[in-house]
Structure formats: C-alpha cells, structure tokens
Phi, psi and omega in degrees: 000132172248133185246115186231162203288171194274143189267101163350143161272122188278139172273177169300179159276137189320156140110354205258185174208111172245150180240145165208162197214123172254155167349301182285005168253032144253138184219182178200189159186169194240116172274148168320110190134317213073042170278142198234095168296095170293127177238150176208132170264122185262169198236113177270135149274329205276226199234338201225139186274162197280153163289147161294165209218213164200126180275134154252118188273126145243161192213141178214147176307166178307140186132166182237152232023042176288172176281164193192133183261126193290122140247357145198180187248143203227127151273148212258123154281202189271139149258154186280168174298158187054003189234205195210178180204131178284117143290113184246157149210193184205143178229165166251150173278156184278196188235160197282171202258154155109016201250152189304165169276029162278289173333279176332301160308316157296337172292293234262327163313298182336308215257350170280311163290359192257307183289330143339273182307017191253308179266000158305310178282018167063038184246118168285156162218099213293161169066013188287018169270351196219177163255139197231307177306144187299163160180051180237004158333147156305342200260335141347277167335294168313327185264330158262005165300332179265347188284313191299332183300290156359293209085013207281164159205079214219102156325099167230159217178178159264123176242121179276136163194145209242131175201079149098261189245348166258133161204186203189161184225153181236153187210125171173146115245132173232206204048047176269138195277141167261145164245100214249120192066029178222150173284092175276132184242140157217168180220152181231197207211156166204127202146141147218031164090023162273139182291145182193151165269150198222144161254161193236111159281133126307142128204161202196168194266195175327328198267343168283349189307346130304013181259016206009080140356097155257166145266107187317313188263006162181176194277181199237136155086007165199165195280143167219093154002122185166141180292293199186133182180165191279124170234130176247127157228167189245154153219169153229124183250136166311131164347107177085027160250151187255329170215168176169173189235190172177163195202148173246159196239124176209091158295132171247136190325290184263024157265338189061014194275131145228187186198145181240140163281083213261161175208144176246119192255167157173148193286312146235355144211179147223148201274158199320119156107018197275160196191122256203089176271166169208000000 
C-alpha cells in the first residue's frame, strides 16, 4: 500500500482570476433526514477578484466512472484576490427501504427539520422537494440492507462540481465501524459499462499503513478488462487501532483519467472530509 503527500498545485499567472477547486476541498457529511450537507472550497489564486459565478453540482453512487446526474446549481459570489471561500449546499438522499412507518415518519420529520435549519442558516438547498441524490446502485442496495440493520443512515457517492474552468471530483465513505483484529470489507462500483481497461492502487494515510489492503476480485498494478463491476476488498486493521483511512486509486486505460474511492474507518466515526493524499 502506498501512501504520498497531496501534488502541488501551480497558481495562475498575476493579473488573472482563475478559480480552483482540488479534491480535498470537497467534503459532504449526512445530516438527520438523510439530508447530505455539501462543503466545497473554491480558491482565486490570482491578483484580481472573480466575477460572481454559479457551481454546477453532480452526483453518482459510490465508484469511479460512473454515469453522474446534475443536481443543483449553486451561487458562487465574488472572491477577493488571494483567498478562498466555503460553497455549501444541501441535497436529499433517498430515504432507505425497508424502514417501518415509525421509522419512516421520523426520517421525514428529521428531514423536514434538518432543511429548516439549513436555510435559516442561508445555506441552499436546490430540489428540497425531492430526493435527488442517486441510490439505486447494487451497491446502494446492499448498504441499504445494512443500514436499515445498523441504525446507520449516512449517504455515500460521488460529487462533481464545476465552477467556470475548475472542477474536481470526491468519491467517499466514511463513518464505517472499525472492527479492530478483524477481517473489514467494502465494495464500490466501477464502470460505466462500456468496454475497457482499468488498473487498481491502495493508498491510505498513517493510520492505515498496516492494514494490509487486499482486493478480492482482482490484482493491484495491471490492467484488467471490464465493462463494468462491483469491486469487493478486505483489510485487517491491527488489535487497537481506532481510526483510519484508506483509497482505492483506479485508472482507466483510455482515458488516462484516474480517480479515487475514499473510505473512513473509525471505532466510532470519522469526521466529513477524511482525506487521503495522492
């Protein structure tokens, strides 16, 4: 498993007003409702302050080259030279299946109050009439058979967002229970069913450098063929550790694109926004 430092950013050249947004600025975490809070920092580097603007948000279940659906539009106000600014929003999740009509009622309250308070605190929430974010993955499914088991209701995906010429993508879960001296698994989707080749990385931060990562379903470090499928991995995090992190890295062959898949182990959470250089 490898673990490297986050890859410099170059700034623009003075006088320009370039906006940008990497990876570690995007985070999300799941508010009472199954409300998904979006945070994203865009960055002006330059010498000159931005035009007001508009984020365009997309979203797809966990995995990398999935198909990914627009779900709101966000406005970016002017940033000053040199600084940066947090973009928040908020979308609904669907809400999981299988839950009694106590449950259920209580999900849709939550969630009537978790968006109250979102836009008391002037944070949109484009689409609140509807659920909007994906969850109809196999993988989806599965996370909500444990969920509904669990009590968990923690929403994980992909988020894309767009702002003028910068974007950036977050693939992540986290608040996954570490089973510490035990064998832990997760699985993500990869694909979007066209044929192709794709390779597969570990990497994971300090507290993971011991968890021996495997994939199950293929090798690490050569191309393997494939439309589109479910990758399942294992780890063992050692007797007494409590949190950690950990990415699966996945390129695809003709694109030369890669992208990562984050996961937060932790005995009892880890907070919005764990992050995995590369």
């Amino acid at each position: 498993m490898l673990f490297l430092p986050t890859k410099p950013v170059a700034s623009p050249a003075a006088g320009t007003s370039i906006l940008r947004i990497n990876r570690e600025d995007i985070s999300f975490e799941t508010l009472p409702g199954r409300v998904v809070l979006l945070s994203v920092t865009v960055h002006n580097d330059s010498d000159a302050p931005s035009e007001p603007t508009t984020m365009r948000v997309n979203a797809a279940p966990l995995g990398v080259f999935l198909p990914s659906r627009q779900v709101g539009r966000v406005a970016v106000p002017a940033i000053a030279p040199r600084s940066k600014m947090i973009v928040e929003s908020a979308y609904a999740a669907p809400t999981q299946r299988g839950l009694s009509g106590t449950r259920l009622r209580a999900e849709r309250k939550n969630r009537r109050e978790s968006v109250l308070q979102l836009l008391a605190n002037r944070i949109p929430v484009p689409n609140r009439e509807r659920e909007v974010l994906p969850g109809a993955s196999p993988r989806s499914r599965l996370s909500a058979l444990l969920d509904a088991s669990e009590g968990s209701f923690c929403w994980a995906g992909n988020f894309d967002v767009h702002v003028r010429t910068a974007s950036a993508e977050r693939h992540m879960q986290g608040k996954i229970q570490l089973q510490a001296g035990a064998q832990n698994m997760g699985l993500f989707e990869v694909g979007d069913g066209k044929h192709d080749r794709y390779r597969f990385e570990f990497y994971g931060n300090e507290h993971a450098q011991n968890w021996s990562p495997t994939f199950m379903n293929q090798k690490t470090g050569v191309w393997l063929p494939f439309g589109k499928k479910m990758v399942l991995f294992a780890l063992h995090p050692p007797t007494g550790a409590v949190e950690g992190c950990l990415a699966a890295e996945v390129t695809r062959e003709s694109t030369g694109k890669s992208a990562m898949v984050e996961f937060g182990f932790g005995a009892d959470t880890i907070p919005p926004g764990c992050y995995v250089g590369r």
